[in-house]
PDB file of N, CA, C and O in Angstrom:
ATOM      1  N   UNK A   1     -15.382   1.926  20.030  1.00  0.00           N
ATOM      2  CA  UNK A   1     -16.234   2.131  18.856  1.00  0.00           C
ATOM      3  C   UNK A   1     -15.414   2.616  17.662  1.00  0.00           C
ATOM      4  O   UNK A   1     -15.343   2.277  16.481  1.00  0.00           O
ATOM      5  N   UNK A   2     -14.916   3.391  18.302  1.00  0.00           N
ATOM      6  CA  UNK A   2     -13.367   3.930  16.773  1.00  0.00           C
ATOM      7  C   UNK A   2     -12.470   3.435  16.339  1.00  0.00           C
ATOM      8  O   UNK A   2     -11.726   3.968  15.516  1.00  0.00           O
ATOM      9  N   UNK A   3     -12.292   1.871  16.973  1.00  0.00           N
ATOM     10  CA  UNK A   3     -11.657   0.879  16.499  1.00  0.00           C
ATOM     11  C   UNK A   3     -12.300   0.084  15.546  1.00  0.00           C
ATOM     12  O   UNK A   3     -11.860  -0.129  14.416  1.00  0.00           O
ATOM     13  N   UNK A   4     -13.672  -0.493  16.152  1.00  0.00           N
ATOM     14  CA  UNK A   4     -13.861  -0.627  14.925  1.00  0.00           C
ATOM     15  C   UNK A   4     -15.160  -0.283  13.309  1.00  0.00           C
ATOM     16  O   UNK A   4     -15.913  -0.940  12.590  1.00  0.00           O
ATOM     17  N   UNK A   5     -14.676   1.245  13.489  1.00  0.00           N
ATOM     18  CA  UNK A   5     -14.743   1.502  12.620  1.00  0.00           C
ATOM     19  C   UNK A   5     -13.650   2.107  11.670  1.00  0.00           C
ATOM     20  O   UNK A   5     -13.854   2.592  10.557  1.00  0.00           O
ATOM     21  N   UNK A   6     -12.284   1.966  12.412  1.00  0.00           N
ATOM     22  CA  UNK A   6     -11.061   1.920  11.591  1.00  0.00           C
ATOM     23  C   UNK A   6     -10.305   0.329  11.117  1.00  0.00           C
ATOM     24  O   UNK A   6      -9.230   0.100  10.563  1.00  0.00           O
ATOM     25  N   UNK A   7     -11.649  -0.813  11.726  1.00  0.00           N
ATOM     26  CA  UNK A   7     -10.677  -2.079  11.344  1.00  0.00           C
ATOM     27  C   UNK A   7     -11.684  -1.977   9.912  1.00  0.00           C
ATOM     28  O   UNK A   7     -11.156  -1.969   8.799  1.00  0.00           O
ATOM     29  N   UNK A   8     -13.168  -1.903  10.085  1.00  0.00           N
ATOM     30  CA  UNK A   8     -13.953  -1.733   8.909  1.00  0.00           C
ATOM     31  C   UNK A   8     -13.317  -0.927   7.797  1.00  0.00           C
ATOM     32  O   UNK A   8     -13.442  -1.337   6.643  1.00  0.00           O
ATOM     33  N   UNK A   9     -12.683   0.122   8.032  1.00  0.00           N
ATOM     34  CA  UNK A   9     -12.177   0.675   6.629  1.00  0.00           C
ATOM     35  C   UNK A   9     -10.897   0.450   6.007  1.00  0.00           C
ATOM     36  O   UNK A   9     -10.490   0.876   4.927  1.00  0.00           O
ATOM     37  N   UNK A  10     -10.151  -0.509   7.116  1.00  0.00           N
ATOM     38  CA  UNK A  10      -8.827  -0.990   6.640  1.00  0.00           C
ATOM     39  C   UNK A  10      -9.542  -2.438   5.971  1.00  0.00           C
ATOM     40  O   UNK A  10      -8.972  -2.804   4.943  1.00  0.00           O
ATOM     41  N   UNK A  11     -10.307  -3.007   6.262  1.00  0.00           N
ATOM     42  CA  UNK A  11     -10.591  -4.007   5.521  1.00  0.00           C
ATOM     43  C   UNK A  11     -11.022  -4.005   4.004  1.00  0.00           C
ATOM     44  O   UNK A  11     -10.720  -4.785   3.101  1.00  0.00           O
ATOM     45  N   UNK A  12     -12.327  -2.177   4.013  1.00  0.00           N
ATOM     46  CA  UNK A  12     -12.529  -2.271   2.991  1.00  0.00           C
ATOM     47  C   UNK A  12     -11.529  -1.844   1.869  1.00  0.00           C
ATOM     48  O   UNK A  12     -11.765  -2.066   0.682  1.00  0.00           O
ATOM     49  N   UNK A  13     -10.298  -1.163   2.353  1.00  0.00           N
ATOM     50  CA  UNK A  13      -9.128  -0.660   1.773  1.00  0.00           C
ATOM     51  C   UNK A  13      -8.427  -2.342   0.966  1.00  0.00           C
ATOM     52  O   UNK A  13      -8.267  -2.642  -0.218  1.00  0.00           O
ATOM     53  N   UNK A  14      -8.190  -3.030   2.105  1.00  0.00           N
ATOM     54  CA  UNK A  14      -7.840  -4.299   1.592  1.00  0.00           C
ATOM     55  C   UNK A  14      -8.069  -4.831   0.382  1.00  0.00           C
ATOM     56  O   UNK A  14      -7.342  -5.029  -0.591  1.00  0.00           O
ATOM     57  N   UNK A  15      -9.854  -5.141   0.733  1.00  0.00           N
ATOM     58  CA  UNK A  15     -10.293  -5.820  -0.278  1.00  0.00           C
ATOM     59  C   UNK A  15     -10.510  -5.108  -1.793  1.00  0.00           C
ATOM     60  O   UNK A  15     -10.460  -5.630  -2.907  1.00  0.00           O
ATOM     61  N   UNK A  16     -10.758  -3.781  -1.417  1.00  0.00           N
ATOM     62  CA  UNK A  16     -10.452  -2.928  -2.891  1.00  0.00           C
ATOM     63  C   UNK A  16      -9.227  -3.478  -3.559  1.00  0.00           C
ATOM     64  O   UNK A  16      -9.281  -3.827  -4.739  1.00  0.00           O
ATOM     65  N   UNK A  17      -7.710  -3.605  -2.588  1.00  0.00           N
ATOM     66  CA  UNK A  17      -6.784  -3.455  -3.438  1.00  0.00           C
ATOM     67  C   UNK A  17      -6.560  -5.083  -3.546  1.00  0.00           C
ATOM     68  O   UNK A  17      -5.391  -5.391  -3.781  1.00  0.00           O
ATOM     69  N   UNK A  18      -7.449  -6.129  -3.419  1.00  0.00           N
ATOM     70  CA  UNK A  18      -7.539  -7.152  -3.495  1.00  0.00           C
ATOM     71  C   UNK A  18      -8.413  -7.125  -5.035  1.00  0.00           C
ATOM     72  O   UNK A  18      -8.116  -7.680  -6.093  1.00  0.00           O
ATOM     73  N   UNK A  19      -9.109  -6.609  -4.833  1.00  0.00           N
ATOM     74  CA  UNK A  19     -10.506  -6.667  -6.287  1.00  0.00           C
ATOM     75  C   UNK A  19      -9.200  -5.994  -7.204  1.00  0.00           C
ATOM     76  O   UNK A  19      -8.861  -6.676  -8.171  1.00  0.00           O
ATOM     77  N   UNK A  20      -8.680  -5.108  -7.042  1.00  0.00           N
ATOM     78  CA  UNK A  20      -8.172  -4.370  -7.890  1.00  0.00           C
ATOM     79  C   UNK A  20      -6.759  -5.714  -8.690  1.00  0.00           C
ATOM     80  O   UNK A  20      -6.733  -5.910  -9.905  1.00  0.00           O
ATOM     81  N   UNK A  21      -5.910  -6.332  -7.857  1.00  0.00           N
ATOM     82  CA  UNK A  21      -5.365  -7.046  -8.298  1.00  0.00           C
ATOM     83  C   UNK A  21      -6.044  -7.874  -9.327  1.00  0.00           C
ATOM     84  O   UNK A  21      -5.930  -7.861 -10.552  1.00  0.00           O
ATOM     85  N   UNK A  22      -6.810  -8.629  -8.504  1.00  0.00           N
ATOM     86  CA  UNK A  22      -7.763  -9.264  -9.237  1.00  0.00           C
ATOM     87  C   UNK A  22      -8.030  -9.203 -10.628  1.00  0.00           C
ATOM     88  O   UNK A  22      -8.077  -9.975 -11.585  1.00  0.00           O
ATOM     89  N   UNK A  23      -8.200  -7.902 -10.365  1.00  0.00           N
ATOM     90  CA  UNK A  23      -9.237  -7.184 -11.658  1.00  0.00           C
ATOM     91  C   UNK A  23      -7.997  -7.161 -12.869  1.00  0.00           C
ATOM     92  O   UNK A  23      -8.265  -7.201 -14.070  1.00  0.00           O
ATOM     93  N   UNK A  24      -6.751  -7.097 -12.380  1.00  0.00           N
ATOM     94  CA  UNK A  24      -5.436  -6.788 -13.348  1.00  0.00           C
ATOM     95  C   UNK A  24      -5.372  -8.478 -13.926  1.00  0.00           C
ATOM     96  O   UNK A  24      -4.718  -8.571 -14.965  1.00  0.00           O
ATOM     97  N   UNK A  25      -5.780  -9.418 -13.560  1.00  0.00           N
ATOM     98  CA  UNK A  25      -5.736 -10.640 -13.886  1.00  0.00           C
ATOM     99  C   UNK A  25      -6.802 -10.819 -14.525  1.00  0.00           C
ATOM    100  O   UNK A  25      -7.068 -12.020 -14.459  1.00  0.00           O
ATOM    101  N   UNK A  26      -7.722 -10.155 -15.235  1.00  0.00           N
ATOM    102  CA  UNK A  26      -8.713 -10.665 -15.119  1.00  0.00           C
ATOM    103  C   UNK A  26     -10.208 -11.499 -14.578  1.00  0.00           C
ATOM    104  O   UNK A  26     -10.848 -12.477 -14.964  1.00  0.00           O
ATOM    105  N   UNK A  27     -10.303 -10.664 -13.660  1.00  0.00           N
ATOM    106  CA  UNK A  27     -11.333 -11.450 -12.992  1.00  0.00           C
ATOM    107  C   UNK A  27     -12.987 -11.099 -13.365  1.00  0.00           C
ATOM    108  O   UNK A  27     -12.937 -10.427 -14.395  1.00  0.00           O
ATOM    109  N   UNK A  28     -13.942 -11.217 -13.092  1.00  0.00           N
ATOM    110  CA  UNK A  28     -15.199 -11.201 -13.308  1.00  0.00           C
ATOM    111  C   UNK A  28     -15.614 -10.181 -13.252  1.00  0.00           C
ATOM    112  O   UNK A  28     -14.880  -9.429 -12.609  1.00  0.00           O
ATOM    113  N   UNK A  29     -16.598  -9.678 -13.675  1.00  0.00           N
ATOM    114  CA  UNK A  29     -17.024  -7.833 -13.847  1.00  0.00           C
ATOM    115  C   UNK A  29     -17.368  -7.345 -12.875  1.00  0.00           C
ATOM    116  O   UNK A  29     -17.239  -6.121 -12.860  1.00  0.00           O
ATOM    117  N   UNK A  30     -17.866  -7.896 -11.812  1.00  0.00           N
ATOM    118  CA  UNK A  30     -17.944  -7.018 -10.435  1.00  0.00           C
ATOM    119  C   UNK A  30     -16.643  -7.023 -10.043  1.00  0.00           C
ATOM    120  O   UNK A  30     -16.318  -6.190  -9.197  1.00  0.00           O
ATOM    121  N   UNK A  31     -15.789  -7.805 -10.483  1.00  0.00           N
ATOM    122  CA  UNK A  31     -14.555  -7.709  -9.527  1.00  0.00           C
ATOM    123  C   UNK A  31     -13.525  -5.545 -10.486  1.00  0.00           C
ATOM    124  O   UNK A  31     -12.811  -4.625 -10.087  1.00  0.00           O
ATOM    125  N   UNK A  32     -14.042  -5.858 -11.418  1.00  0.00           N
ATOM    126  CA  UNK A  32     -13.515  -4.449 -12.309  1.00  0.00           C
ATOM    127  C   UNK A  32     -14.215  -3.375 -11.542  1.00  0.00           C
ATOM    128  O   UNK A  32     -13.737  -2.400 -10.962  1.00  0.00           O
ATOM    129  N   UNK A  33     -15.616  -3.823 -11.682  1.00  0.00           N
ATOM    130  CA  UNK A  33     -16.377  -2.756 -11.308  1.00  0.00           C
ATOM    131  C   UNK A  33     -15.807  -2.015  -9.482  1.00  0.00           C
ATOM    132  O   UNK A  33     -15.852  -0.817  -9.205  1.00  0.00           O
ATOM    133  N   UNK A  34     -15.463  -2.813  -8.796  1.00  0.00           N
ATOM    134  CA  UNK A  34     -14.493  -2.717  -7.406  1.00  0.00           C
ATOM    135  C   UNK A  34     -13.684  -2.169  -7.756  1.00  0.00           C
ATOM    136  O   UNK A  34     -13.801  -1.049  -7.258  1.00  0.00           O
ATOM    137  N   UNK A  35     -12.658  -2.216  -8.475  1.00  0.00           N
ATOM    138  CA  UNK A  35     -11.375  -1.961  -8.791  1.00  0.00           C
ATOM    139  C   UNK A  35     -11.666  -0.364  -9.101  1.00  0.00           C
ATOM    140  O   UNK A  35     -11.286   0.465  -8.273  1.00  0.00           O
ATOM    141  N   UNK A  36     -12.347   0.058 -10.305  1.00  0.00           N
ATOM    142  CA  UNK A  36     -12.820   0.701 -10.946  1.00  0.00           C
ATOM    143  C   UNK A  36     -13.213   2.346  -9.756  1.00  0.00           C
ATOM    144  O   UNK A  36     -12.749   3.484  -9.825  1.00  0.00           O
ATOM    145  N   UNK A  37     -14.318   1.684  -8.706  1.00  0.00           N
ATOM    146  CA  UNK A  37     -14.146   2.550  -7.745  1.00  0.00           C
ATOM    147  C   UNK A  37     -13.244   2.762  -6.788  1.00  0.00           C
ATOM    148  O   UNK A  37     -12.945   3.858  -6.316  1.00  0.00           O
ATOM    149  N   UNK A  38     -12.719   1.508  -6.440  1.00  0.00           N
ATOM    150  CA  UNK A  38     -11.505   2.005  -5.758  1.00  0.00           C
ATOM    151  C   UNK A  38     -10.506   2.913  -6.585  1.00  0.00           C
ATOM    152  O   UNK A  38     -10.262   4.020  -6.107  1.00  0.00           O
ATOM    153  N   UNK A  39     -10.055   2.644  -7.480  1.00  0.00           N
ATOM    154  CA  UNK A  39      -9.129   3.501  -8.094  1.00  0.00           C
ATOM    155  C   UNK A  39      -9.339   5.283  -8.019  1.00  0.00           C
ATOM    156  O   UNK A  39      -8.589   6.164  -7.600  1.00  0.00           O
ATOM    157  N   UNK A  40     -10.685   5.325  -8.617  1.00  0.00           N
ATOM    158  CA  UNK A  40     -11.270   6.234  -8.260  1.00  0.00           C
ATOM    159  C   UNK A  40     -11.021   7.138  -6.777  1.00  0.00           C
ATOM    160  O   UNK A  40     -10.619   8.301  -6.762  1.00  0.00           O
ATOM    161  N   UNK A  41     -11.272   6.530  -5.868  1.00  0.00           N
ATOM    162  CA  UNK A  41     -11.165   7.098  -4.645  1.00  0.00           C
ATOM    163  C   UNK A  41      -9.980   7.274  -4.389  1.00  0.00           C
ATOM    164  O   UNK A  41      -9.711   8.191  -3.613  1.00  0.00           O
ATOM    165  N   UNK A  42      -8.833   6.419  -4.981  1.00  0.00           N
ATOM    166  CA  UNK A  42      -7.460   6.614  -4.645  1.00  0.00           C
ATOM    167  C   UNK A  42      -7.187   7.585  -5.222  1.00  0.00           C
ATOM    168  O   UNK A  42      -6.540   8.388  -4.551  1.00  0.00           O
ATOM    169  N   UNK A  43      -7.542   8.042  -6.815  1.00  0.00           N
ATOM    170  CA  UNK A  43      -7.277   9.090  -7.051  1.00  0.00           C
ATOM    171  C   UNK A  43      -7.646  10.263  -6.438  1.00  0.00           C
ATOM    172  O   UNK A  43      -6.804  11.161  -6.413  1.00  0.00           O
ATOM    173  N   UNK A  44      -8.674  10.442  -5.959  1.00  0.00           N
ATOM    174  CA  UNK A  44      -9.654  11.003  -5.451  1.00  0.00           C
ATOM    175  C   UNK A  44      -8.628  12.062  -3.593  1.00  0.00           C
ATOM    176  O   UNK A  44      -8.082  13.085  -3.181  1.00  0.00           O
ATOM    177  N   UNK A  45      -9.056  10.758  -3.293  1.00  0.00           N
ATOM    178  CA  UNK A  45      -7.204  11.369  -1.555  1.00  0.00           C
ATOM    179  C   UNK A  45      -5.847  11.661  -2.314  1.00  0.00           C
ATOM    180  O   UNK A  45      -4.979  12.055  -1.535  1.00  0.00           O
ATOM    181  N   UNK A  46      -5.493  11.583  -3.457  1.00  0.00           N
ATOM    182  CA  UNK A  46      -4.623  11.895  -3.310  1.00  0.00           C
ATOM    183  C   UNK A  46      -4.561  12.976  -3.922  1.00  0.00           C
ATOM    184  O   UNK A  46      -3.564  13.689  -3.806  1.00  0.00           O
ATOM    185  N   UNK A  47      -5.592  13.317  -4.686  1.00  0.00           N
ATOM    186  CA  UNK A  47      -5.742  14.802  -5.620  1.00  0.00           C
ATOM    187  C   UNK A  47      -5.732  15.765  -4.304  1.00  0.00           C
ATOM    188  O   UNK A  47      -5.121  16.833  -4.302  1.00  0.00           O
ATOM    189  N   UNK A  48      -6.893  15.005  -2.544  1.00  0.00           N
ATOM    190  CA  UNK A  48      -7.276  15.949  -1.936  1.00  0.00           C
ATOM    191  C   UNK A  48      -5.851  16.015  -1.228  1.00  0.00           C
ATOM    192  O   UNK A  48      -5.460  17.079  -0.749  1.00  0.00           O
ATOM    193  N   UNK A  49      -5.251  15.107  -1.184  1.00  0.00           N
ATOM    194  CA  UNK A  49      -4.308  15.079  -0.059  1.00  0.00           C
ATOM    195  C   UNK A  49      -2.819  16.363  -0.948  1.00  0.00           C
ATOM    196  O   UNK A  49      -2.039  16.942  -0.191  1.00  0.00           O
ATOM    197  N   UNK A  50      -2.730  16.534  -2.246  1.00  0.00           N
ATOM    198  CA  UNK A  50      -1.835  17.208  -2.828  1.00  0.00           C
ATOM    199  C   UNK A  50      -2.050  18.728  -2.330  1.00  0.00           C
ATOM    200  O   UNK A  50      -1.234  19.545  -1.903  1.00  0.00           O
ATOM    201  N   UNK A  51      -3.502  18.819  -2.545  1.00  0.00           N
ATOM    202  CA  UNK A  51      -4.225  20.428  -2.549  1.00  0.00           C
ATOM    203  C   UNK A  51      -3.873  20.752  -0.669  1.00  0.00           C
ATOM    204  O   UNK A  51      -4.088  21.873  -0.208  1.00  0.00           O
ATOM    205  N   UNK A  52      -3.492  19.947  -0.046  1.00  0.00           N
ATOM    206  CA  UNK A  52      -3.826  20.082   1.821  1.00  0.00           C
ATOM    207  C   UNK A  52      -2.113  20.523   2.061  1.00  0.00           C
ATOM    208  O   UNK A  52      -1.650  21.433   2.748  1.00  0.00           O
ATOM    209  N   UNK A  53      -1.284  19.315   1.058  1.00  0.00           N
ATOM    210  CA  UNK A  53       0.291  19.185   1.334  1.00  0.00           C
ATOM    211  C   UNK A  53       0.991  20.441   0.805  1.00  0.00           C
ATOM    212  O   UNK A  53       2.040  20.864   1.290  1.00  0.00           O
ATOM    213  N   UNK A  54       0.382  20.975  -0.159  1.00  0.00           N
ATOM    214  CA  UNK A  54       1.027  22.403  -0.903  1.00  0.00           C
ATOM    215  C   UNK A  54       1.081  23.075  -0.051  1.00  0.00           C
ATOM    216  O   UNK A  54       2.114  23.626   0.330  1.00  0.00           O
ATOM    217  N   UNK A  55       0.074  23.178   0.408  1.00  0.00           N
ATOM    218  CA  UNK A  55      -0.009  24.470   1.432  1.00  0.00           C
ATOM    219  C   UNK A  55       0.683  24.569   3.413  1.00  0.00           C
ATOM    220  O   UNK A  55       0.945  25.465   4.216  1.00  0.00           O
ATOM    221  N   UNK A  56       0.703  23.257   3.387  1.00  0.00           N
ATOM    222  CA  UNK A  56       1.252  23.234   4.712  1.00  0.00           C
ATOM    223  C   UNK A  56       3.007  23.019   4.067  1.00  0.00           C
ATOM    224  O   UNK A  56       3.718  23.929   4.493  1.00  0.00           O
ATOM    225  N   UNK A  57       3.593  22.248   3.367  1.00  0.00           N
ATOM    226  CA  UNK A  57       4.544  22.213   2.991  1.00  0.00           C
ATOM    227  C   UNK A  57       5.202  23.867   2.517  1.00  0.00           C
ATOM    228  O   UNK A  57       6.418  23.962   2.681  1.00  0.00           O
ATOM    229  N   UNK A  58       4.665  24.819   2.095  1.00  0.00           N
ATOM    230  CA  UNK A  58       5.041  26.196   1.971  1.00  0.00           C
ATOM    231  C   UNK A  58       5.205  27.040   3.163  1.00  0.00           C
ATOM    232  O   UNK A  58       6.025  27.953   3.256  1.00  0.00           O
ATOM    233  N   UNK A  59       4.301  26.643   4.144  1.00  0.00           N
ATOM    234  CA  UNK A  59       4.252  27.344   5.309  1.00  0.00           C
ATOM    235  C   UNK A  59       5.447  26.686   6.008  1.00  0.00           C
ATOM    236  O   UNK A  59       5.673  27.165   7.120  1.00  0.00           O
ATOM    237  N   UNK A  60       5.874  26.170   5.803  1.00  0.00           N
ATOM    238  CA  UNK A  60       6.752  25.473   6.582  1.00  0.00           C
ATOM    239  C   UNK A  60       8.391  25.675   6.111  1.00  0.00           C
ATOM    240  O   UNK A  60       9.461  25.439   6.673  1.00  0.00           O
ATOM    241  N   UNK A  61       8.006  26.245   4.763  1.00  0.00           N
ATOM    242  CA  UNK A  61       9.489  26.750   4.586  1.00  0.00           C
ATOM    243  C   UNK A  61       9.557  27.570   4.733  1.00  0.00           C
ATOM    244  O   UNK A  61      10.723  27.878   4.983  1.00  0.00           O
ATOM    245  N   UNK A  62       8.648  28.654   4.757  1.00  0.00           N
ATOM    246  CA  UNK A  62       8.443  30.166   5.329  1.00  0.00           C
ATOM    247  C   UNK A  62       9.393  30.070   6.509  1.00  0.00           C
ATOM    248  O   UNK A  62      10.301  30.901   6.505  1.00  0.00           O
ATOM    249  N   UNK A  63       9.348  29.125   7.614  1.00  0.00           N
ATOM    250  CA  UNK A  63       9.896  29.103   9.027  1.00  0.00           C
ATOM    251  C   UNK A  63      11.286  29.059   8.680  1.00  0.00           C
ATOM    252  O   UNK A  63      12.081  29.666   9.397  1.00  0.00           O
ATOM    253  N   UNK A  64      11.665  28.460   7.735  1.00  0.00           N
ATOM    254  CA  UNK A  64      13.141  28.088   7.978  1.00  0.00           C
ATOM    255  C   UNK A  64      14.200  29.360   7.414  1.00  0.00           C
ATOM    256  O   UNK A  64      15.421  29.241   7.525  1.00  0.00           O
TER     257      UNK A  64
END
């Protein structure tokens, strides 16, 4: 079952960064509007993923 609901989100990862190309070529307004949220969300993990890495990355030089 956790397969596939990790092939489902690699697909929808795909096709975001498929719309998103797309969308850099010009493509049709739903295809922006895709892009648009994907981008979003990318920004989105990586704002969360910075705030998670600070903090384990500090603890970790503490050790050394």
């Amino acid at each position: 079952m956790i397969v596939l609901v990790l092939v489902g989100v690699l697909g929808l990862v795909v096709g975001g960064c498929v719309c998103v190309v797309w969308a850099s070529r010009g493509g049709p307004p739903w295809v922006r509007g895709v892009a648009a949220v994907t981008l979003a969300l990318g920004e989105l993990v990586a704002w969360a993923g910075r705030g998670s890495g600070r903090g384990s990355r500090s603890s970790s030089s503490s050790d050394d």
